[in-house]
N, C-alpha and C positions, 0 to 999 in steps of 0.2 A: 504494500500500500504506500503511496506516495507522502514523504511527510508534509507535501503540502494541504492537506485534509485534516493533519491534527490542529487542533485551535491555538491559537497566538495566545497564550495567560498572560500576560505581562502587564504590573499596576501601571496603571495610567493618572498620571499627577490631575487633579484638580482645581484646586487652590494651593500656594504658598502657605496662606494663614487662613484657615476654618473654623470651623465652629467651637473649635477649644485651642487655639492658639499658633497649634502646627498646622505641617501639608495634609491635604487630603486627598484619597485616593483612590479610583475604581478598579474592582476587584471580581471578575467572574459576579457582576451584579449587584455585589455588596460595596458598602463605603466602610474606608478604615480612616480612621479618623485621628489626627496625634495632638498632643499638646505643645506649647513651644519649643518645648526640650526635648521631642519626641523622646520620652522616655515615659510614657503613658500611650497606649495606643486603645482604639474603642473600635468596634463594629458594628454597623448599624445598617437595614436592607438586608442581612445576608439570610438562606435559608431557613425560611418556620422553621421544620424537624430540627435542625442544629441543634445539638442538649449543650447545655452548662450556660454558663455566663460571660461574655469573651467583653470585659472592658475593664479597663484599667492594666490590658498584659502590659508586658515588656518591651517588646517589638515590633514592626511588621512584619518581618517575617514567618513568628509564629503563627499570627493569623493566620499567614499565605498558606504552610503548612497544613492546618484544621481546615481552611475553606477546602482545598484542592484534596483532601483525604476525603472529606466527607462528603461533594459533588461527585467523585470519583469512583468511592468504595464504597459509602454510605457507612464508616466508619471513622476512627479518630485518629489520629497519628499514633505511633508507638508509644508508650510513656505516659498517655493521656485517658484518662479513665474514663468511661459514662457514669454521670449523676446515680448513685443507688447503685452501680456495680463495682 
């Protein structure tokens, strides 16, 4: 199969400064969202079924991580537990 059919993922910048101070950024649908210091990150839009709570991580990248695990396999990265299991 050609890879030109697998989808382009790559966050795509929105704003510089967003609704909490940092970049924001489109994500497979969802918005991640940082604060000035990007050292707070928030997700907001991304998948209903998504379980747990995804605001105030660490990074973008983790996001990127749990969004693309959980579109993909309908489960959580390695490491990352479901609510109740």
């Amino acid at each position: 199969m050609p890879d030109a059919l697998i989808p382009d993922h790559q966050p795509r910048l929105i704003t510089q400064s967003g609704k909490f101070g940092g970049p924001t950024w489109s994500y497979r649908g969802a918005t991640l969202l940082a604060n000035s210091k990007e050292t707070l990150w928030y997700l907001e839009g991304g998948p209903e079924d998504l379980p747990g709570f995804w605001r105030g991580v660490g990074n973008m990248s983790m996001l990127v991580r749990v969004l693309d695990a959980w579109l993909d396999h309908r489960t959580l990265p390695q490491g990352y537990v479901l609510p109740g299991g």
